[in-house]
C-alpha positions as CSV (number, residue, x, y, z in Angstrom):
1,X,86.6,77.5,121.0
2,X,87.7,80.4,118.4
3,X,87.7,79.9,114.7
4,X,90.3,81.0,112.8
5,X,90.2,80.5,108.8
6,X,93.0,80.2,106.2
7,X,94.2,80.1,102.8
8,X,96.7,77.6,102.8
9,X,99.2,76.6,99.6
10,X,100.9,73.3,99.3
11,X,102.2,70.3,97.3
12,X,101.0,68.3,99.9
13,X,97.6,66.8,100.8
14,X,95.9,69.6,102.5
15,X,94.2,67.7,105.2
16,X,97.9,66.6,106.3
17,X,98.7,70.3,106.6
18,X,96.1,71.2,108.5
19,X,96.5,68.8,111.1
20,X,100.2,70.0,110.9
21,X,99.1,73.6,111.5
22,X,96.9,72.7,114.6
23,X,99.4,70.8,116.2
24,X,102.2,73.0,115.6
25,X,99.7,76.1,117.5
26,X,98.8,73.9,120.3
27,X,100.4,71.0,122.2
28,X,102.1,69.3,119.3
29,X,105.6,69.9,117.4
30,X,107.1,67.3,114.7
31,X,107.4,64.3,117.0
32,X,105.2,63.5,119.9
33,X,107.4,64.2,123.1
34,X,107.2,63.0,126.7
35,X,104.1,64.4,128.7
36,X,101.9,64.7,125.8
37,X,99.1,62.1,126.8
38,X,96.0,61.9,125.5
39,X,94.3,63.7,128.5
40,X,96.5,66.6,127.6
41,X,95.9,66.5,123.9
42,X,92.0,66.4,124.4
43,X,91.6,69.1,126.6
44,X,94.5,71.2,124.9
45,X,95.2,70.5,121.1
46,X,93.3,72.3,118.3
47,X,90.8,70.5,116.1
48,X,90.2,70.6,112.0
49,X,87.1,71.9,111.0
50,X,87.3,71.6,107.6
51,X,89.6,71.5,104.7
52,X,87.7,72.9,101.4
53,X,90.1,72.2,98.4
54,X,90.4,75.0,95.4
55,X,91.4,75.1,92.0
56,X,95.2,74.4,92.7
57,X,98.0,77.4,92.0
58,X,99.7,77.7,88.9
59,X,103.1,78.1,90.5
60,X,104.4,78.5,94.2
61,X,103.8,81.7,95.6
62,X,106.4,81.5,97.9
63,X,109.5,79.7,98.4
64,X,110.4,76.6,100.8
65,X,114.0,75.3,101.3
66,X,112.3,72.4,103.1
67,X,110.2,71.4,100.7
68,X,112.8,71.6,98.2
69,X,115.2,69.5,100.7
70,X,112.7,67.0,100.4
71,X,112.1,66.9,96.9
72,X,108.2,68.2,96.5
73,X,106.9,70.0,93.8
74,X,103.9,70.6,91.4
75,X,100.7,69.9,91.8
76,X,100.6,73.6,94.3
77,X,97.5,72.6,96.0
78,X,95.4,75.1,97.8
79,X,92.3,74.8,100.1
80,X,90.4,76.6,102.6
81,X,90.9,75.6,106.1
82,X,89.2,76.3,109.3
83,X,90.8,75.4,112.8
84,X,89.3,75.7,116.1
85,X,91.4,76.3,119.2
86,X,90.7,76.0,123.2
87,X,90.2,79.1,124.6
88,X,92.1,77.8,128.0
89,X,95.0,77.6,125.9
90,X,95.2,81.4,126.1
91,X,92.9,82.6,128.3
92,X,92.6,86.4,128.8
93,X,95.8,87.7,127.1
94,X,95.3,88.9,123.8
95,X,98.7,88.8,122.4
96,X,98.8,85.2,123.1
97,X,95.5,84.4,121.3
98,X,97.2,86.2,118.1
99,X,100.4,84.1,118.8
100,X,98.0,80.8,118.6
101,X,95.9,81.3,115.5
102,X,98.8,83.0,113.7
103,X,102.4,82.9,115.0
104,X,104.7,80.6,113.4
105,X,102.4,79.0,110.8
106,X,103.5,82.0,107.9
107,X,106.8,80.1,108.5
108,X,106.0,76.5,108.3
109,X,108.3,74.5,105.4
110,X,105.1,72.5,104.6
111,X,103.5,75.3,102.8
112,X,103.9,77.5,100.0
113,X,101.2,80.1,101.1
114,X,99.1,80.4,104.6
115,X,97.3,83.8,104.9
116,X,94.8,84.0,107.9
117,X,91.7,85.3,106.8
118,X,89.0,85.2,109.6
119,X,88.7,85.4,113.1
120,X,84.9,84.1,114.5
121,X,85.2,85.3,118.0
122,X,82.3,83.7,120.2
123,X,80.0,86.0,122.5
124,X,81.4,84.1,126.0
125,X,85.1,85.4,124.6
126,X,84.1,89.0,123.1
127,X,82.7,89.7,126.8
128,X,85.8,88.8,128.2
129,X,87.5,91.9,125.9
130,X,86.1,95.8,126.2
131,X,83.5,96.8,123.7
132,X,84.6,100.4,122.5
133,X,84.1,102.9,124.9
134,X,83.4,106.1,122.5
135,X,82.8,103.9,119.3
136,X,80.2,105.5,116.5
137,X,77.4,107.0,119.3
138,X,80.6,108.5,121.5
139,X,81.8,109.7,118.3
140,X,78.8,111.1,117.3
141,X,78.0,113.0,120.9
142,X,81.6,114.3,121.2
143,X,81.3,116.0,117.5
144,X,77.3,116.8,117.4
145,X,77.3,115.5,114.3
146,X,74.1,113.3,114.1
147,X,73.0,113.2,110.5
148,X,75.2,112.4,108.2
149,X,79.4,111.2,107.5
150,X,82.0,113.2,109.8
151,X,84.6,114.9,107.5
152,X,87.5,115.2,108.4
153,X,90.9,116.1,107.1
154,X,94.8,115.2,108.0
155,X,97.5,117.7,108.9
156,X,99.6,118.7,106.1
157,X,102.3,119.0,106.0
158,X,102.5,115.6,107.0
159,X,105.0,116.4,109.1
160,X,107.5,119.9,109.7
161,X,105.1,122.6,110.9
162,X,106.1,124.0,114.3
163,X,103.9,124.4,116.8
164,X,102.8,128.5,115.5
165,X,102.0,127.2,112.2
166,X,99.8,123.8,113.2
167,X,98.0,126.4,115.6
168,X,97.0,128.6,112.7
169,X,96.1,125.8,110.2
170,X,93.6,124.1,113.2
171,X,92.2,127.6,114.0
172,X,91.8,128.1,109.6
173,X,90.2,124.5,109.8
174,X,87.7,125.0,112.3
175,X,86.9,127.9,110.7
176,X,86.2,125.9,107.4
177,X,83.5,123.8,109.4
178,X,85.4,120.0,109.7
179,X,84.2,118.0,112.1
180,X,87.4,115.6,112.7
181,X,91.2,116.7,112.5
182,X,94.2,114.2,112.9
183,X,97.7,114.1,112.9
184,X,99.8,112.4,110.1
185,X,101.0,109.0,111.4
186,X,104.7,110.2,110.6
187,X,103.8,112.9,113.1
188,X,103.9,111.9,116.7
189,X,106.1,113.6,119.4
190,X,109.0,115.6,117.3
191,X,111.2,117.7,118.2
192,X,109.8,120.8,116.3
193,X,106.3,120.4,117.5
194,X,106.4,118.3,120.9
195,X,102.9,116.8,122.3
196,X,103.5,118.6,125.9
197,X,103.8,121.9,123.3
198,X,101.2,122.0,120.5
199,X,98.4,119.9,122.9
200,X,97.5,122.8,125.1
201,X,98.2,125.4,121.9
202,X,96.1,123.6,119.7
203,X,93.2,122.9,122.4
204,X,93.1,126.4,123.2
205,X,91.8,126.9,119.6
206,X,89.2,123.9,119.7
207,X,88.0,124.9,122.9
208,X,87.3,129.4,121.7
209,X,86.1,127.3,118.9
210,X,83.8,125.5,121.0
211,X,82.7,128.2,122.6
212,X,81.7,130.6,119.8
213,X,80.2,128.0,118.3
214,X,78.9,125.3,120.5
215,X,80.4,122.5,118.1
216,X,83.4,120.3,119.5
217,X,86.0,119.1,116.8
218,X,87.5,116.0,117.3
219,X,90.9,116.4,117.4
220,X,93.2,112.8,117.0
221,X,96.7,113.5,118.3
222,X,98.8,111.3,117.7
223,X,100.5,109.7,120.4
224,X,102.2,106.8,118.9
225,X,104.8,106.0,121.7
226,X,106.6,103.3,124.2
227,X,103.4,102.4,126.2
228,X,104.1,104.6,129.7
229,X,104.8,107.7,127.0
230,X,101.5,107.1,124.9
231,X,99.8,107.3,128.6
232,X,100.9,110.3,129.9
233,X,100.3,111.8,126.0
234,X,96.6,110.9,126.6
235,X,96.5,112.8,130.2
236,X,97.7,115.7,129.0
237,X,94.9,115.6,126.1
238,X,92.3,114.5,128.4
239,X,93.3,117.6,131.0
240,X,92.9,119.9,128.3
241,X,89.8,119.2,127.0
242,X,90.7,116.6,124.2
243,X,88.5,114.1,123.3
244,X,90.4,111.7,121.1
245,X,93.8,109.9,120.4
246,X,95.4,108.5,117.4
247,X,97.6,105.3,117.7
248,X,99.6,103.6,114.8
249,X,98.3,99.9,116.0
250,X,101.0,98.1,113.9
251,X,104.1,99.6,115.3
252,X,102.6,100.0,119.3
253,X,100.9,96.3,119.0
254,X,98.1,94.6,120.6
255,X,99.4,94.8,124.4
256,X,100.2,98.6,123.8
257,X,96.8,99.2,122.7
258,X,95.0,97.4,125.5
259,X,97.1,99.5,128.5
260,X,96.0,102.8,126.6
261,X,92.7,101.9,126.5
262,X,92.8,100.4,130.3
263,X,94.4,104.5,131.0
264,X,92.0,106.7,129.1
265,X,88.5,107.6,128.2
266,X,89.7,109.1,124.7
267,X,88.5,107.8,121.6
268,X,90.8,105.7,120.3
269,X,91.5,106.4,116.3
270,X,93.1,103.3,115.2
271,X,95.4,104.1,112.3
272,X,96.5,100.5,110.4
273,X,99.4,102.1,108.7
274,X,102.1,99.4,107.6
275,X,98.9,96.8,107.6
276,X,99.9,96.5,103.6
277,X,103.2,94.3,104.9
278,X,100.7,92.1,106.9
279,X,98.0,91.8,104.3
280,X,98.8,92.7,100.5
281,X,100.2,89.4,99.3
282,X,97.2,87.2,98.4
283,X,98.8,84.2,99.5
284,X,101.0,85.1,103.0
285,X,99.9,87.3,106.3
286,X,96.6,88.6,107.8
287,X,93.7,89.5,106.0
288,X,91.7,92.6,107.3
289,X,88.3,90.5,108.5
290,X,91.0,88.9,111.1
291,X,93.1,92.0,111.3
292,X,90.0,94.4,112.4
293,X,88.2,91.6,115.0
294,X,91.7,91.5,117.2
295,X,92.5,95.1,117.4
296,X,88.5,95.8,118.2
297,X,89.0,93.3,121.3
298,X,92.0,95.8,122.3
299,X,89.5,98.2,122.2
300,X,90.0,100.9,119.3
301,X,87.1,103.6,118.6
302,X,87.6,104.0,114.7
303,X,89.7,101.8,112.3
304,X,91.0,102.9,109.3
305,X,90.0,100.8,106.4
306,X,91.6,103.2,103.6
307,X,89.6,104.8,100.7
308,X,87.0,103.6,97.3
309,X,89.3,104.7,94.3
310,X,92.3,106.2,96.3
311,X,95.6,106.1,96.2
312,X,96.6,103.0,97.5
313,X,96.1,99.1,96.6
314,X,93.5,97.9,97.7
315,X,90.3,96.5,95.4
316,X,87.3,98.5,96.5
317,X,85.3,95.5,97.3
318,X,88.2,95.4,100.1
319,X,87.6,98.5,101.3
320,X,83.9,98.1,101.3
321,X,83.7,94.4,103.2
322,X,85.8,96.3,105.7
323,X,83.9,99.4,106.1
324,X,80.9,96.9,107.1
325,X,82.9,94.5,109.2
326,X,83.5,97.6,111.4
327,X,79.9,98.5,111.7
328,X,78.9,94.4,112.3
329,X,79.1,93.0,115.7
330,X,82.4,91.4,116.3
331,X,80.1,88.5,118.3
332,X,76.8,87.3,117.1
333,X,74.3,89.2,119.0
334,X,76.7,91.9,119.8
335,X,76.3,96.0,119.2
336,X,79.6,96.8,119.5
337,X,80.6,98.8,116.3
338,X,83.6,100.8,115.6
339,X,83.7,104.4,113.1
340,X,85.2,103.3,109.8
341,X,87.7,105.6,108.7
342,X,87.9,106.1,105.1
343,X,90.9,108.2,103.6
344,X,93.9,107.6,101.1
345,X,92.8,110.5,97.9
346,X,89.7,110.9,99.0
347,X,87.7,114.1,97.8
348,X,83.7,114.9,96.9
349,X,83.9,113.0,93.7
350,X,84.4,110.0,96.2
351,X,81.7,110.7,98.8
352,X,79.1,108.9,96.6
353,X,80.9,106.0,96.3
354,X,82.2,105.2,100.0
355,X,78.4,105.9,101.4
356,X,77.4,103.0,98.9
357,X,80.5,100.8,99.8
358,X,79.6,101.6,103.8
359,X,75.4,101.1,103.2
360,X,75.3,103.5,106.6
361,X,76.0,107.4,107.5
362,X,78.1,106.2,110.2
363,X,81.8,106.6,108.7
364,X,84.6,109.2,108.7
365,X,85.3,110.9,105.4
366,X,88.4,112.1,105.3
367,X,90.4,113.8,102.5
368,X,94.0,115.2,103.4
369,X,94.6,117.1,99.9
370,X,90.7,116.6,99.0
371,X,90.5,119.7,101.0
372,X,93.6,121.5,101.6
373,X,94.5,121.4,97.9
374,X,91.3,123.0,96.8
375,X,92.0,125.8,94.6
376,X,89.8,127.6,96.3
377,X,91.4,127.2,99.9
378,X,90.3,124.8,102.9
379,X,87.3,126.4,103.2
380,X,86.0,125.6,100.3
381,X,87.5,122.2,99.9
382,X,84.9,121.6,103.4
383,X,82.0,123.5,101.5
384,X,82.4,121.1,98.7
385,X,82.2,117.9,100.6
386,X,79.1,119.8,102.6
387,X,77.5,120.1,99.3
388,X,78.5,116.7,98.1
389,X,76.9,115.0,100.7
390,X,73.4,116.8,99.9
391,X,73.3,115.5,96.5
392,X,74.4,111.8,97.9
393,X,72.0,111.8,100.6
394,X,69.0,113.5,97.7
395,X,70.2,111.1,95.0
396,X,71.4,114.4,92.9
397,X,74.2,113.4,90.3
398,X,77.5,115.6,91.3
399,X,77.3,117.6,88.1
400,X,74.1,118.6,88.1
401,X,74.7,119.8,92.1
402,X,77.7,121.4,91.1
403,X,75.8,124.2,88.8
404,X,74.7,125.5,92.4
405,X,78.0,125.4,94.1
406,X,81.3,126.6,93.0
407,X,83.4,124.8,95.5
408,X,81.9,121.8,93.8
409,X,82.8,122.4,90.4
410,X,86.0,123.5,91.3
411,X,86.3,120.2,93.0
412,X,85.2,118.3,90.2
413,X,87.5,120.1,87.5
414,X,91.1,120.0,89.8
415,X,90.7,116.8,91.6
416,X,88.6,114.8,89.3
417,X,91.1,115.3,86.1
418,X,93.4,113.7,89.0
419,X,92.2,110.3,89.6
């Protein structure tokens, strides 16, 4: 059986609604119909696990036209439910097992709020599902980076620079010592700096790179695509020496995701871009524990799980649960962990911070204008993050390192009078 658990809102008794919601995602609908026998409904329906009732809502956080039809209203109960649901129901097809612990249930007229919150995916289904074939050690190999966080930095222009000018900034980049480079998820396939154009321009820098220097960068192109397009964007990546590609998983979907990773031996950088209209409303959509577990069966390398004190929403406790939820087995007993990506305003003042939230070296530091906006240049927007990282990892405050290093007080006088 998998486990899914919700927040659900409601005027009406919750353990009603719950039994509401199982039926409704397995072999019932509002009336029994003809065929549904009890055989059927033991072998296929979905069972309550529990209903834990909270401290009720003050008002409705979202409107119902059907309970207002039927004339329901305050007390806006809420409670914590978990529902269990036959695997045969779904089988092997992972679309269809996020159609049955999710699909229609944000719609149901019964409630007020239903946000799914957890997935708890049992070992015998996890090994039905590919563990991540690059993941943190692949990551690691692939960069030679063994020791500590890979930094990293996005192309900006976000989006714009032909295919001369993205050249340059790589080679300039390299140069400055990053580890990881990616494209912007607005930048895919355009017209002024086609894939089948800046892929073999841009490897040809990684791989003289390479060469005079024995280090690989990871370079995350992104090939965000209809799913025969985002295939032949990773063969042309792999045949020239590539080692990773970025996908925004929101807009490609679950099914998209599994046929790329069926196709290629890239690293997969999982960008959740858009994952705000799935999971910023407290009381509707997906939370990221249930979010992360279904896009790690599809088979991602690295997830993004945005940034400590950045420039979006989200709480940094949020940012930290994730960080470690990428890192945890997805199964009890598993070792299957995916490379948390942290970005969104990051820069050296927040190094210290994400290590904490992560408790583990293994992440992906990433700051777009936490390096290219240095006053100083690239270069020393990368030395400053270097030199960061030495007074995390030695338990140095960032002042007192950045008497020794000038790209870190520069750092610390533009970006922190920023944030």
């Amino acid at each position: 059986m998998l486990e899914a658990q919700y927040l659900v809102e409601t005027p009406l008794d919750p353990a009603r609604v719950a039994e509401i919601m199982a039926g409704e995602q397995s072999c019932g609908t509002f009336v029994r119909v003809e065929g549904e026998s009890d055989d059927l409904r033991a072998r296929a329906a979905a069972r309550v696990l529990s209903v834990e009732e909270l401290a009720p809502a003050e008002r409705p956080s979202l409107s119902s036209s059907y309970l207002e039809r039927k004339g329901f209203g305050a007390p806006w109960r809420r409670a914590r439910v978990r529902v269990a649901f036959p695997e045969a129901n779904f089988g092997v097809n992972l679309p269809t097992m996020a159609a049955t612990v999710a699909g229609n249930l944000f719609d149901l007229g019964e409630v007020t709020g239903l946000r799914l919150e957890r997935l708890s995916v049992p070992a015998h289904i996890r090994a039905d599902y590919p563990r991540p074939l690059v993941g943190v050690a692949g990551t690691r190999a692939s960069t030679g980076v063994q020791d500590r966080p890979l930094f990293g930095t996005i192309i900006k222009p976000n989006v714009g620079l032909r295919t001369p000018e993205l050249v340059a900034l790589v080679e300039r980049l390299c140069t400055a010592g990053l580890d990881f480079i990616k494209d912007d998820e607005t930048c895919a396939n355009p017209r002024h700096a086609p894939l089948a154009e800046r892929v073999p321009a841009i490897m040809e820098v990684i791989r003289r790179h390479r060469d005079r220097t024995g280090r690989q960068v990871m370079m995350a192109f992104n090939v965000t695509d209809e799913t025969d397009a985002m295939r032949r964007h990773a063969d042309l990546i792999e045949a020239e020496g590539g080692t990773c590609a970025m996908v925004s998983l929101n807009w490609v979907g679950l099914a998209s995701v599994e046929s790329l990773r069926r196709a290629t031996r890239l690293a997969i950088h999982g960008h959740r871009n858009g994952f705000g209209g799935f999971g910023r409303h407290p009381a509707i959509g997906m939370a990221f524990p249930a979010y992360q577990a279904l896009y790690r069966l599809a088979g991602v390398d690295h997830m993004h799980v945005h940034g400590i004190d950045g420039k979006f929403s989200d709480d940094p406790s949020e940012v930290a649960e994730g960080a470690r939820l990428c890192l945890a087995p997805l199964a009890p007993g598993g070792d299957d962990p995916v490379m948390p990506a942290f970005s969104s305003g990051q820069w050296a003042g927040t190094l210290a911070a994400t290590h904490a939230a992560a408790r583990s070296e293994d992440f992906l530091f990433m700051a777009g204008g936490g390096i290219l906006a240095h006053p100083s240049g690239a270069e020393a927007g990368v030395r400053a993050l270097l030199d960061a990282w030495e007074a995390v990892r030695d338990g140095v405050a960032l002042e007192q390192a950045a008497k020794a290093s000038r790209p870190l007080a520069e750092a610390i006088d533009f970006f922190g009078a920023r944030t």
